[in-house]
N, C-alpha and C positions, 0 to 999 in steps of 0.2 A: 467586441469591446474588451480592452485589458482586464485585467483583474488577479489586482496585487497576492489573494490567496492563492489562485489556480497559479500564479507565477512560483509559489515556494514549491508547491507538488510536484509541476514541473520537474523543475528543478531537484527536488528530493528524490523523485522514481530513475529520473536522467542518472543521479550520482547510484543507485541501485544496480539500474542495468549495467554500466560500466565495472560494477565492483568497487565505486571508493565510497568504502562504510565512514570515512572520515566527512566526505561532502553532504554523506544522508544527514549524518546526525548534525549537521549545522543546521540543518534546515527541522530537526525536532524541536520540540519545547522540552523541557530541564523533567514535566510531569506528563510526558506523553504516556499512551494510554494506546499499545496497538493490539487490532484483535486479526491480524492474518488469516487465512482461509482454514489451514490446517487447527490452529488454534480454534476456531471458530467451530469445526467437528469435534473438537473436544473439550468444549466450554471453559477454555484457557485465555488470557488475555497477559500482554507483558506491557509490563506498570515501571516508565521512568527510562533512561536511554540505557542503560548497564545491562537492563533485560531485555533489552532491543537489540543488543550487541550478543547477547549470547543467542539469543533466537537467529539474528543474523550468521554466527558460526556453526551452530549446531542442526540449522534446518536446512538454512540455504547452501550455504559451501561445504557444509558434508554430507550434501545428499544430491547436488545438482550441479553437472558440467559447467552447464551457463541457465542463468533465469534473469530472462530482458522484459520488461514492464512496458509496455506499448500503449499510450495514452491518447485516446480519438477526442477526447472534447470533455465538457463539465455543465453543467447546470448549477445555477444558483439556486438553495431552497432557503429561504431565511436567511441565518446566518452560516448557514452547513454548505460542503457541495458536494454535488454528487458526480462524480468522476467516472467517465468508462474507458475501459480500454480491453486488454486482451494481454494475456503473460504466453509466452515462447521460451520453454524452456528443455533442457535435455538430461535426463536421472544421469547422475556419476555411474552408479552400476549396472541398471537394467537397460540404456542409452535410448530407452522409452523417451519421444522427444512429442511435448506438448502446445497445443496451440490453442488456449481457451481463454474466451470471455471474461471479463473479470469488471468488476466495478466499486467503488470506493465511497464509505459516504466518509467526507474528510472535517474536522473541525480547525478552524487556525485561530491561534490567539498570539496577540502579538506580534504578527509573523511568522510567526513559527507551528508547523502540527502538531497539534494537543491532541487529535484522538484519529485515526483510522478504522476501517476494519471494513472487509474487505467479502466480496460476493461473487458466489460463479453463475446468480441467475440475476440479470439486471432487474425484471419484475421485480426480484424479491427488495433489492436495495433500494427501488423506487418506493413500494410499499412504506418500509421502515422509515426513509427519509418525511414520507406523508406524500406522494404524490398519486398516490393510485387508491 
């Protein structure tokens, strides 16, 4: 069954993997609120698209060849979703190339993501979302 939020994620991870930070942030809210994996080991979270922009140059393009976001499906919890997939990525220096789990519990308002953040143990994002 469609479903207008899971369409913008879609769509936001799709413009991620390609590399166009321009088509992510159409699909952000003006007060998004994202907490990344790496952010997330260090009880960091970037507040509004200007720090989503620099987290996007300073984590992803100077530290990773390529990092493609691979998205297998979503669950509805309420009004949240919970998103899984799996990131394929490869370090710019160490060419350590990665294939791991990942899952999202995502919020949309408006159309647009108000809030992400992001997990490498799907239990765990089940949990917090309230399913387990």
């Amino acid at each position: 069954m469609p479903d207008d939020d899971f369409e913008v994620v879609l769509r936001a991870w799709a413009a991620f993997s390609r590399v166009d930070l321009d088509a992510m942030v159409k699909e952000l809210h003006p007060r998004v609120v994202a907490v990344p994996f790496g952010a997330t080991l260090e009880g960091r979270e970037y507040r509004g698209i200007e720090q989503v922009k620099r987290w996007w140059a300073d984590e992803i393009l100077a530290t990773w060849d390529f990092f493609r976001v691979l998205v297998d499906g979503f669950q509805r919890v309420g009004s949240r979703l919970l998103v899984t997939g799996r990131w394929y990525a490869r370090g710019a220096e160490s060419g350590i190339e990665l294939d791991t789990p990942a899952s999202w519990i995502i919020d949309v308002i408006d159309g647009k993501i108000a809030y992400w953040r992001t997990y490498t143990e799907q239990d765990q994002a089940r949990r917090e979302i309230g399913l387990d």
